[in-house]
N, C-alpha and C positions, 0 to 999 in steps of 0.2 A: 899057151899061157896057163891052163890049166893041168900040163902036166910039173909046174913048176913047183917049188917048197913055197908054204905060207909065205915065208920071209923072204925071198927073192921077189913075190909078185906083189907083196908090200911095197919094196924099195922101189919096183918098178912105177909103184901109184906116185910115192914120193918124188920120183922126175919129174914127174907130171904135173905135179902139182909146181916144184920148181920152176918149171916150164913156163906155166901159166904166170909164177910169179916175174919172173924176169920178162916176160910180154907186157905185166903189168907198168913194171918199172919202165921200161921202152917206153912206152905210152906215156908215162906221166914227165919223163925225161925231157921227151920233143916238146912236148907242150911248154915245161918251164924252158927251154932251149929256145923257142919260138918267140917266147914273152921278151925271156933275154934280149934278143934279137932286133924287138921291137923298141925296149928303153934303150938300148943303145943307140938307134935310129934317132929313136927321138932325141938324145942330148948330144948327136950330133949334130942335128937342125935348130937346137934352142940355143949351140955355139954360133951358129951360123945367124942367126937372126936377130935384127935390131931392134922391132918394131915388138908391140906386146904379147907377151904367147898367152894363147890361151888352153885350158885343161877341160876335160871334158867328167862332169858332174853329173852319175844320173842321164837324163834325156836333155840335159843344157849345158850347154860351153861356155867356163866362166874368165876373164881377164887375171891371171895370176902373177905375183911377181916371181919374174925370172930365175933369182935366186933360190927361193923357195922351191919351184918347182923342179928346178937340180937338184938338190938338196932332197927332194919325195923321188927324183927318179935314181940319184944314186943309191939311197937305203933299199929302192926297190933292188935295185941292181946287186946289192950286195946279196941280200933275202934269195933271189932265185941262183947265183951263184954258189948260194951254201945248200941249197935245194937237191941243187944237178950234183953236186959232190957228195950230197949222201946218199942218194939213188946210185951213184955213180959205185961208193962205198958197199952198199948194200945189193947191190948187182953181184959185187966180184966176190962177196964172200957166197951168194946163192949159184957161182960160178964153181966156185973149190968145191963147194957141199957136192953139186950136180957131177963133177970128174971123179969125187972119191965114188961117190955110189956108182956111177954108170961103171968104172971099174971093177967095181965089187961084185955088180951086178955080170958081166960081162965072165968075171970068172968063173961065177956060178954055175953059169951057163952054158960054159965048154966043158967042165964037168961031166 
């Protein structure tokens, strides 16, 4: 590495850093993916249910009406759908960035 030009072994820090960004995005992806996961679980059981659901507040679980709590878990449901789409967005352009450099870098190389 140290027989390399300043500006190759720059680029090569800048993958890296890439790198870690897109681990980052991974990471926060699955989590809002998870979340997802779990509203949707739930408004398929609050379809399924007659009797009164209840939401859980803090350390106590309170009586809510039905309606309402669709209504909190579809807004939620939208929120983490546009979550995962910008992560998803901002992924693929730290994807382009990371193919032009690792190219660039690559040619340097054989050089």
């Amino acid at each position: 590495m140290k027989d390399l030009p300043k500006e190759t072994q720059s680029q090569i820090m800048q993958l890296q850093l890439i790198e870690q960004n897109m681990q980052n995005f991974l990471a926060q992806k699955q989590t809002f993916q998870t979340q997802l996961l779990e509203v949707e679980n739930a408004l398929k059981q609050l379809e399924k249910t007659k009797e009164t659901p209840y939401k859980i507040v803090g350390p106590i679980m309170i009586a809510t009406d039905k309606d309402k709590l669709k209504k909190e878990l579809k807004e939620k449901e939208e929120t983490l759908n546009l979550r995962v789409k910008n992560l998803e967005k901002q992924e693929e352009k730290l994807k382009e960035k990371a193919d032009i450099l690792q190219k660039d870098v690559l040619k340097k190389i054989k050089k």
